[in-house]
Every structure is written in C-alpha cells, then in structure tokens.
LUMMI-82075 format. One record per atom (N, C-alpha, C, CB): x, y, z. Coordinates in steps of 0.05 Angstrom, whole numbers, plus 5000, padded with zeros to 4 digits. Each point is the difference from the previous one (the first is absolute). Glycine has a CB too. Layout:
<rs>
XYZ ...
</rs>
This chain:
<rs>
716023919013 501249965026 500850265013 501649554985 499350704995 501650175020 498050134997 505050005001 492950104993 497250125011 499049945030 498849944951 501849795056 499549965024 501050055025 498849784976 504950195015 501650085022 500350284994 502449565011 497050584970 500150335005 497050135014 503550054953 494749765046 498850125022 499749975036 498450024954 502549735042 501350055027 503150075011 496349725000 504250444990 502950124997 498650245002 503649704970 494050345021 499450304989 498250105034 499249894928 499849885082 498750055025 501950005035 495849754962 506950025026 501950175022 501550234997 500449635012 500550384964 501250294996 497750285015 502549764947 494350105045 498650255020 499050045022 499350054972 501849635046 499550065019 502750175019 496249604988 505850394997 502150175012 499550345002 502949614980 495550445010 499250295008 497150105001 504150084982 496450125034 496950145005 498750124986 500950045029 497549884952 498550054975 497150285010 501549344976 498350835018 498450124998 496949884998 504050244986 494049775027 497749825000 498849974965 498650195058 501750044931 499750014966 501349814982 499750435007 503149545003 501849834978 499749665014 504450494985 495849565045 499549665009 496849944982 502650015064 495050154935 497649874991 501049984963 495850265047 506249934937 500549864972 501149835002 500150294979 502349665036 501049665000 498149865004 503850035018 493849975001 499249774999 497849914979 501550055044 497250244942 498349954980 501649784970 497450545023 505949604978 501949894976 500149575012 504250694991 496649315034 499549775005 497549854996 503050145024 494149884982 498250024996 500149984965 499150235049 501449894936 500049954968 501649784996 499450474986 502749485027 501049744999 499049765001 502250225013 496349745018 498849835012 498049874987 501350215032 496850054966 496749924997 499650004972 498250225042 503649894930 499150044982 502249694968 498250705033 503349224985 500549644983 497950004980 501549665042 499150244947 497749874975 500949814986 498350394992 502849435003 500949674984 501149965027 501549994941 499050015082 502449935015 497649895021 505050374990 495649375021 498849915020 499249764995 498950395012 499249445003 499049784990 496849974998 504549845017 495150324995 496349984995 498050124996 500849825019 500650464970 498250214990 498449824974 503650485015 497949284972 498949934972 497149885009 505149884973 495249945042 495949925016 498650215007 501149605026 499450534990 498850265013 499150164973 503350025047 498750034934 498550114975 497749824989 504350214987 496049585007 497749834987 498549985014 501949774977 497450215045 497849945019 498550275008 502749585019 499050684977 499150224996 497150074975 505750065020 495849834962 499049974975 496449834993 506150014995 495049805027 498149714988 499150005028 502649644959 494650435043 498549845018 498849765008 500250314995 499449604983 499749715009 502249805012 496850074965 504950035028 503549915012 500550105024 502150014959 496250185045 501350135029 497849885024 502150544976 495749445005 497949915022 500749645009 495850414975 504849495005 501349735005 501949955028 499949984946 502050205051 501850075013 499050085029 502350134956 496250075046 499250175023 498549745015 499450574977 500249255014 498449815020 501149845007 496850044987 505849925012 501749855010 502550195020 498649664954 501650495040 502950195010 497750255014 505249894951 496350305068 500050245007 498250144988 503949955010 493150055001 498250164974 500350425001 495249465008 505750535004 500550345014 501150164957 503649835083 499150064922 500550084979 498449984973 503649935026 495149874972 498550024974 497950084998 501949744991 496850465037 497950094992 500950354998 496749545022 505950484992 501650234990 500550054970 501949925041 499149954947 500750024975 497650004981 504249795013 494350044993 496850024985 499450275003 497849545013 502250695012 498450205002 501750154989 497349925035 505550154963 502050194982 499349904968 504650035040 495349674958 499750024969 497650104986 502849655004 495750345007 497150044992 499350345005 498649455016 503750704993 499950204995 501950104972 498549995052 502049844935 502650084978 503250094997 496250074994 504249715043 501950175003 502149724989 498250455044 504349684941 501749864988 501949815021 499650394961 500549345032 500949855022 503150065010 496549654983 505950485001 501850075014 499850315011 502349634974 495550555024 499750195021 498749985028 500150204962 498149555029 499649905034 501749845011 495750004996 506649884992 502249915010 502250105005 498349764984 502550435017 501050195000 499250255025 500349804950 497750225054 499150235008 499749805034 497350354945 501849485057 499949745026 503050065006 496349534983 505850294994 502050025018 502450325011 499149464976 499150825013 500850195005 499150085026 500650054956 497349835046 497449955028 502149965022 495349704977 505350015015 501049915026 503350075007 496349624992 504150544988 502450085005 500150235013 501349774966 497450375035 499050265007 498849965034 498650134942 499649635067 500249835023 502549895010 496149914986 505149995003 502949955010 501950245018 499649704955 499750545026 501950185008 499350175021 501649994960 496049995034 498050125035 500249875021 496350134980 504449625014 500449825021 502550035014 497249724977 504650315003 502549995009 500250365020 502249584949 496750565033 500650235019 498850035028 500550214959 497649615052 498850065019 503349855018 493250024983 509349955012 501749905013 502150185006 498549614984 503350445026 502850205001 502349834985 498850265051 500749684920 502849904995 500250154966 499949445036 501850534949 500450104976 498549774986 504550295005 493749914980 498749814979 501649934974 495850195018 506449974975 501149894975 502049745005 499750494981 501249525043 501549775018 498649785002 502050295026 495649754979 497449794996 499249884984 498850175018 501249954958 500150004968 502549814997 498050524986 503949545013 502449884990 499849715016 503150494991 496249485032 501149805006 497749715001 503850385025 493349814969 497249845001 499849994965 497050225055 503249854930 499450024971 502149744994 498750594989 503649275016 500649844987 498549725015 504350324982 495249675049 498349785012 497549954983 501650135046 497550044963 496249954988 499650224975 497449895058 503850374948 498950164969 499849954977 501150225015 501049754982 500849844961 498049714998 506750124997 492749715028 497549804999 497450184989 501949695043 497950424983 496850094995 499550204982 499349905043 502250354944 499250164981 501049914973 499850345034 503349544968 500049944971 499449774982 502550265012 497549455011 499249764995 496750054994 504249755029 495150325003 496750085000 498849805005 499850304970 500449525051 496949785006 498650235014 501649425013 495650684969 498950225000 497549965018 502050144956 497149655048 497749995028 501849995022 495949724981 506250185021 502050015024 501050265007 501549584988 498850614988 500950305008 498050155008 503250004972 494049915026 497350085000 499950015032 498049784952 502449995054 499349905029 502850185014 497249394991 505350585001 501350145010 499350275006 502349724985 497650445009 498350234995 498250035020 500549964955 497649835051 497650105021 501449885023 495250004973 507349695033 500750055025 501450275008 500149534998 501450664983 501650145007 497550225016 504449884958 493450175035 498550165017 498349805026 499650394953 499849395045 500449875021 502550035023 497449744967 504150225031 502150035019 500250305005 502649584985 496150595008 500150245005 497150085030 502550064935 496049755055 497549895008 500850015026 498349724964 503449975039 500249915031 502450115019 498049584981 503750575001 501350165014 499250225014 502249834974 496050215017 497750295008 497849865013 500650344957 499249415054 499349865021 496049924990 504950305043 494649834925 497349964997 499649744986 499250495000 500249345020 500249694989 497349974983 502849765046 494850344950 498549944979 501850004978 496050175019 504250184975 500650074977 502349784984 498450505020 503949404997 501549794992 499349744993 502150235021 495649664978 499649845005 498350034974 501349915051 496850284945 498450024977 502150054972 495850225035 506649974973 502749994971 500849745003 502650504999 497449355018 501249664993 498749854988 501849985034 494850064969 497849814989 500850154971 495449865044 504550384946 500550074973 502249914986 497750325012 505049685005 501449904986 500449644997 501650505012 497049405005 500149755004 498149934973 500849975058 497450174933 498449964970 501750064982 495850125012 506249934988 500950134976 502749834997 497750535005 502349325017 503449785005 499249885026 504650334980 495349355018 500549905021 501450015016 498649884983 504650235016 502649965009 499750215025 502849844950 494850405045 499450115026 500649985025 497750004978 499349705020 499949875023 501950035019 497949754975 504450195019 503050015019 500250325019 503149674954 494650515041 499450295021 497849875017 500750474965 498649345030 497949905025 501849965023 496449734970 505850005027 502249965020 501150155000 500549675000 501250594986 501350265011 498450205024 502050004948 495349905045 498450175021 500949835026 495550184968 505149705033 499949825035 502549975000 495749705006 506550404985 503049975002 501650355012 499549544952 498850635033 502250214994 500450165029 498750064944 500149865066 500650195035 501849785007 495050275023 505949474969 501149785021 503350114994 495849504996 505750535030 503850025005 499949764984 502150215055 499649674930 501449844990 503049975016 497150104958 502049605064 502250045010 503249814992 496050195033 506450014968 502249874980 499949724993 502850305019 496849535013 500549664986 498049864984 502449925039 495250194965 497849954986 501050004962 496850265048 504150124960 499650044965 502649734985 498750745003 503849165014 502549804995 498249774992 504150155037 495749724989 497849794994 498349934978 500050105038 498150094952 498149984982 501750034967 495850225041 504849974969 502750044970 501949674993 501550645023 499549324992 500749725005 498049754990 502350225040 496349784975 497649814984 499150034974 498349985039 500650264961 499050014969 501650084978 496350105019 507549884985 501250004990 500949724986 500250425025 499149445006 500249614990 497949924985 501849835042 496150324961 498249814994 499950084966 497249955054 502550404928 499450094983 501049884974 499350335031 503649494978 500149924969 499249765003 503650254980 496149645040 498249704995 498049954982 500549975041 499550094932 497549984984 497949775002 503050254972 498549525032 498249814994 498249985033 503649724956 498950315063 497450115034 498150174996 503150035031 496650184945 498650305004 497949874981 504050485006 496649354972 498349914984 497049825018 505150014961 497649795050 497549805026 498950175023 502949554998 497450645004 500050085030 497550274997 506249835017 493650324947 498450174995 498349974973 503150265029 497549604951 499150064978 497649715004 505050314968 496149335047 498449864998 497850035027 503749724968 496750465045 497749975019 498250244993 502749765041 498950454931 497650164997 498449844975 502350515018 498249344978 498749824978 497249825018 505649934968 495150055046 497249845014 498850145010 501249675009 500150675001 497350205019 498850074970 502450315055 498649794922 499750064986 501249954977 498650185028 500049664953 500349914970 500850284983 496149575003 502550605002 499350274976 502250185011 494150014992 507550005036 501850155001 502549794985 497850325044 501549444977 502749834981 500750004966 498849695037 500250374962 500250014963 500150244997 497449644983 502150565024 501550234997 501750115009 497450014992 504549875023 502250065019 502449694990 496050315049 502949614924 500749735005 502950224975 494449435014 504550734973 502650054977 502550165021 496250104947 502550025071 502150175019 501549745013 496850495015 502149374997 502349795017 499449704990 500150315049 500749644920 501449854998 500850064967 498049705042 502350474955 501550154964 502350125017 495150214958 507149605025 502750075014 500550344991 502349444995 496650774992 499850184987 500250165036 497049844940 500750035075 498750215020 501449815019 494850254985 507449575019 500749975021 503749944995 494349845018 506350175018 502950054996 501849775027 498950634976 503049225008 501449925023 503050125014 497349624980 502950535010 501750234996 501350195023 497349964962 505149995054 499650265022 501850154989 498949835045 499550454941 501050174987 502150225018 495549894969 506150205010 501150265016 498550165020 502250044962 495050055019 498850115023 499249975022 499850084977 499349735028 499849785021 501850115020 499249594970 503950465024 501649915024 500850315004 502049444991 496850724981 500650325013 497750155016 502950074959 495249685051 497250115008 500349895032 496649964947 505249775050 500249925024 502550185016 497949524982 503850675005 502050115010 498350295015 504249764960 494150345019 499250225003 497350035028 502150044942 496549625059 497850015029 502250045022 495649624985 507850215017 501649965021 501150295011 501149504980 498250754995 501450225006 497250105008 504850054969 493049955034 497450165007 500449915027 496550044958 504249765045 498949835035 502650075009 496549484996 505850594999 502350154999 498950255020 502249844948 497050345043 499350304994 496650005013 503650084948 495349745056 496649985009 500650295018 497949355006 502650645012 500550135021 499850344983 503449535033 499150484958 500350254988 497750124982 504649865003 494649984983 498349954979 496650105016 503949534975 496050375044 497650015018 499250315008 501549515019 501550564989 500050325004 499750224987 501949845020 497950034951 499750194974 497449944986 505150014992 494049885013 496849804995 498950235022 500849314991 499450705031 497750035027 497849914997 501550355013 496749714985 497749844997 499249884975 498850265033 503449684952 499349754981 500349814993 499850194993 500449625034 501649815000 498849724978 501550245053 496349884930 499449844987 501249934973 496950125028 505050084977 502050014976 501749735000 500350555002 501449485010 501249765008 498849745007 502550325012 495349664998 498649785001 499949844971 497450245039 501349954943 499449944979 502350004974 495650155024 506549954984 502549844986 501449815014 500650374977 498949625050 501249695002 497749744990 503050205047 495549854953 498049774981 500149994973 497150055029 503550184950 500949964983 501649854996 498950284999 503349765020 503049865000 500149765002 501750315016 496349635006 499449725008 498949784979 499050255042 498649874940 499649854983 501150094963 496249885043 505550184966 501050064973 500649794979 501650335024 499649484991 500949804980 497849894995 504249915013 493150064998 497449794995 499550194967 497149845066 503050414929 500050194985 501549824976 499950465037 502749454961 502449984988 500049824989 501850195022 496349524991 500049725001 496750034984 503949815052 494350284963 497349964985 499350294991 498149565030 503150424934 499050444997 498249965010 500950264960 496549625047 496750135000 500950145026 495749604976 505550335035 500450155037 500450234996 502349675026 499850434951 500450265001 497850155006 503249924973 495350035009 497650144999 498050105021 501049794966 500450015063 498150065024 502550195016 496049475003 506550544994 502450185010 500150244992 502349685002 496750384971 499650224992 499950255016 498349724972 498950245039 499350185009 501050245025 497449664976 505650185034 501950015025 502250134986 498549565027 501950434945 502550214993 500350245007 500249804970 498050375030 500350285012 501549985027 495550174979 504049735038 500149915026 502649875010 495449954993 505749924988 502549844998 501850234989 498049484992 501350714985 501350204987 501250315022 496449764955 500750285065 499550205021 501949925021 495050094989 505049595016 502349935030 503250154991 497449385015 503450454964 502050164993 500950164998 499649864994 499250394995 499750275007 501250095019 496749984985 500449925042 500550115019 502649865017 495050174995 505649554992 502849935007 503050185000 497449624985 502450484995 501550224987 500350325023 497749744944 500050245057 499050325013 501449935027 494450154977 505349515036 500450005028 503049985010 495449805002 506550164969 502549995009 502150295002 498949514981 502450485045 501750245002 502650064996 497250005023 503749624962 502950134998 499749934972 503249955046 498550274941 500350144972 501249734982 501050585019 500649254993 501449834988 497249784988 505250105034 493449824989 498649774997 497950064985 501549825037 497750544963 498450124978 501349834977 499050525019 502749674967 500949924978 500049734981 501750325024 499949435004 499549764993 497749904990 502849975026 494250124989 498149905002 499250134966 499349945063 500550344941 498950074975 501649854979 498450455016 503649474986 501449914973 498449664999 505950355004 494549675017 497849704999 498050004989 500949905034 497050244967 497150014983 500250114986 497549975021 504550224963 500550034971 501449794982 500050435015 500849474998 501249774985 497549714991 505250165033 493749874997 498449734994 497950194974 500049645062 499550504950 497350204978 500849924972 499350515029 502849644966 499849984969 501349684989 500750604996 500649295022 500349634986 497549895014 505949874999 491250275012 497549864989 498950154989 499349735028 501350464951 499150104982 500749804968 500450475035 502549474965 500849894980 499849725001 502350374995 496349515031 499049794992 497549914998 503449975011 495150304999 497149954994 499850144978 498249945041 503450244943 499950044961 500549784989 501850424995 499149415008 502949834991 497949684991 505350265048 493849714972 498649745003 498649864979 499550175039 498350014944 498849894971 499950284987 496849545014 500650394968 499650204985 499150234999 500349724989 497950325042 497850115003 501050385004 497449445022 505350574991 500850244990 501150184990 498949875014 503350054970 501450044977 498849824977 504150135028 495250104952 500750224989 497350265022 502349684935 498350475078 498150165013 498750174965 503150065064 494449934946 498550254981 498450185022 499049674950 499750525032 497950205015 498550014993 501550215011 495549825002 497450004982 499650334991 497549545028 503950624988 499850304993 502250084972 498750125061 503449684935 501250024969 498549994982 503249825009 495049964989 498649884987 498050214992 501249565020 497350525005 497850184996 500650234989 498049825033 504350354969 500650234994 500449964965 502050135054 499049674938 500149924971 497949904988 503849915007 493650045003 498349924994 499749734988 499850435002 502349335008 501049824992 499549705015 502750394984 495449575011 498349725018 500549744987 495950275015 506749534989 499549814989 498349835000 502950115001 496249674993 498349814995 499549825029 501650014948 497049915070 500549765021 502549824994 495049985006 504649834977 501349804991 504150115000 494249814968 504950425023 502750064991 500750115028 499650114944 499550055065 500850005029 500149915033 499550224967 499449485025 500249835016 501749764993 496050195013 506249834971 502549854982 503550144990 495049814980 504350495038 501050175002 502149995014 496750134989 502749805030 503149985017 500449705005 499750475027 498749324962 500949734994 502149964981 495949905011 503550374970 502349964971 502150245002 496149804963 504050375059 501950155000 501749965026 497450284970 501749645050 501650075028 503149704986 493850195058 507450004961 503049744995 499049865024 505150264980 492949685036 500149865027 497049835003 503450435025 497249284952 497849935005 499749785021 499450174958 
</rs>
C-alpha cells in the first residue's frame, strides 16, 4: 500500500518546483519503472502469458475477439522475444505516448501524474487490460491527429486501435462531439438523467443487454458475463459518484474562467464534462469503464487548467487541497479493493537476480499474500 501513496506524494512534492529538464526526464523514467515494470500484480498478464505461449489458444481466441493484437504478439514471439519484455516494453511505449501527449499542453506534468495515475494509471499499467492500453496508446496519437485537424490520419490510428480493443469505437462519436460548447443546462440535465437512470440495473439490463441479444446472439453471450455477473455490476452510489458530481458543478462553476486558459481548446472541457456525465454508467456497468477511459487525460487536463484559472490565493489553496485529498483516498481505495495490488513486485528485481518463478506460482501470488482479497 505505501508504495503507492509514496508515489504519488512523490509526484506532488515535484510538481512544487522547477526541476531542471534532466532531473524532471529521471523522475519520470523512476515512475515509469514503477508503472510499466509490475510483475505478479494485476489481473491479466496470467492469459496474455499463455496465449503468448500457445498458439493454438491464441488463434482460437483471435477469431472471436480483437484480431490486431494477436497477430502482434505472434510476430514478437516468433522472433524470440521473451513475453514479459514485450510486455513491458508496450507498456513503456505507451507511457512514453502519454507524456508527449501531455506536453504538447501548458500544465505540470507531475501534477498530471499525481492526480491521473490514481483515476486510470494504477488501472491501465499496473492492473493492465493490455489490448485496452494498446488501443489507448494509438487513441492518444489519434487525438493528436484531429487536433492538428488531419482527419485521415485519425481515423486510420482509430481503425488500429479499434483492432486491438473494441472500446475504441467510442473516438468515432468523440469525432462528431469535440468542437460542440457544451451548454451549462444541457451538461445538469443529462447528468441528472443518467444519474437516474445508471443504477437502475434491471432497466440497463432490459433496455441494453436483451435487445443486444436479438441484433446479436454472439455479442450477447459475450457481453452476457459483463452485465449480468454481479462481479461487473453495481447498485451502489459510491462516494465517488458524489465527489465527481461536486467536482462537474465546480467546472460549470469556472467554464468561463476555465475557457480562458484552454483558448483554443475547448475540447478539453467538452470532453470532461462527458466523462462526468457518464461516469456512473462506468460505476454501475464496469464494461463502460472501458469506453470512458479514454477521456481521463482530458478530465485530468480541465482541472489543471481549473487551477491555473483561479486568482485568488485562498480558493487556490482550497481547491488544491481538494484534489490532493480526493487523489490519494482514490489511491487507497483503488490499492485497497482486492488483491491485484498489494503485495507490489518488479519484474526488473526479479531480473537483476536472475530469479523467474514458475507461472503457477506467480499467478497465486498475490491471491496468497495481499491482506485485500
């Protein structure tokens, strides 16, 4: 557990000063060894290894799911390359995309860090749904795409990442949204509704899972363990919930201010009030997360520049104490939750000792050690 909150402790402590371009790029390589290099910790590196392994298992697979990735992994393995260095070396990829991304912005990237690593980071690098970080990865240069107004090129990183994760798709409708004002009563309204409607499980059940059963049998049954395994669903209006609904009321607060520190990005804000908007569908059906994803930067960036746009020193303060607070109590409750990240390991411990346990043994590893099952 305190591995986790010392590194984000370790990323506001640096965004408080002006780091030399040399020492900001070692922090982030030391984060980066954090992130990208887990090894027992997560939940699905254990398939991804075997299917690495076994092609006839992967090919089974690849004809049912996202074929992008498994003809990736076929062409690394068949060069000899060891399956946690191409796992490893992907999610150093996209971390390395992440941070290019972020710099093409005027805000502190360790501030960014701290306050985006407990939302989605600790998901996507240490948990690892690894075709999802895949796809993440190529929207992040997509949106780089259409911001730079070359709509092929975006459109061709979406079809790639859309092979590699369905959950893409959801940059098709960002393409026809992100120039639109979001205007205040709209964003109330819709927040409102799909706040009524998200824990309605058994409405979400009739209203999405039985009419995708008659367009489609072969999706229904594969979408059938996400929404209806109480595992993947929630009736629940969580804390966060109501610190997400506090935090859209302070953006539409501040739009104004916020707008002026954006200038021409007003797609920033667009795209965290839709986050915001469907958050709880996220909360109520996990598989949703997986299509919100891709909006955390964006939701992480408004803030920021929320921060940047206020001028009195007091409401600074408040505010920052506000997203340090929420930061690290969703740090300790996204450690906290099961097993998947405590006890943390490293695959570079391991390697430096020359010390490779067995599969078996290290996919039972933090089933038999974490206190948080």
């Amino acid at each position: 557990m305190y591995i986790y909150i010392t590194i984000i402790l370790f990323c506001f402590l640096l965004s408080t000063v002006k780091l030399p371009k040399s020492i900001e790029n070692s922090a982030l390589v030391l984060i980066a060894l954090f992130l990208c290099f887990g090894y027992m910790t997560g939940t699905d590196w254990y398939n991804y290894e075997k299917y690495y392994y076994n092609k006839s298992l992967a090919e089974g697979i690849s004809k049912t799911r996202e074929f992008g990735y498994f003809y990736l992994q076929t062409a690394i393995e068949e060069l000899g390359v060891n399956f946690w260095i191409f796992h490893i070396t992907i999610k150093v990829l996209v971390f390395y995309s992440l941070i290019k991304f972020i710099r093409k912005f005027d805000v502190n990237i360790f501030l960014f860090l701290a306050l985006f690593i407990p939302e989605a980071g600790f998901y996507l690098f240490i948990d690892c749904p690894f075709r999802n970080l895949i796809a993440f990865g190529f929207c992040l240069i997509a949106f780089h795409k259409l911001f730079e107004n070359k709509i092929y090129s975006f459109f061709i990183y979406v079809f790639i990442a859309i092979n590699f994760h369905a959950s893409a798709m959801v940059m098709l409708l960002l393409f026809f949204v992100y120039k639109k004002d979001l205007k205040t009563a709209f964003v109330l309204g819709a927040t409102l509704i799909i706040y009524s409607l998200a824990f309605n499980i058994e409405f979400l059940i009739t209203s999405i899972y039985t009419p995708l059963i008659k367009i489609s049998p072969t999706l229904g049954e594969r979408f059938k363990e996400y929404l209806l395994n109480t595992r993947f669903i929630s009736h629940d209006f969580n804390i966060g919930s109501y610190i997400r609904i506090m935090i859209l009321l302070i953006l539409l607060l501040f739009k104004e201010k916020i707008i002026s520190e954006v200038k021409n990005r007003p797609y920033i804000l667009t795209f965290s009030f839709i986050l915001l908007m469907l958050y709880p569908l996220g909360v109520s059906l996990k598989i949703l997360q997986r299509f919100i994803l891709y909006l955390f930067p964006f939701y992480t960036l408004s803030i920021l520049y929320l921060l940047k746009s206020i001028q009195v020193k007091t409401n600074i303060y408040i505010l920052s104490l506000l997203f340090v607070s929420f930061s690290l109590m969703q740090t300790y409750k996204t450690v906290s939750k099961d097993y998947r990240y405590v006890p943390y390991t490293n695959y570079l411990i391991y390697s430096i000792q020359n010390n490779f346990p067995p599969l078996e043994y290290r996919h039972q590893y933090n089933h038999k050690n974490s206190p948080y099952k």
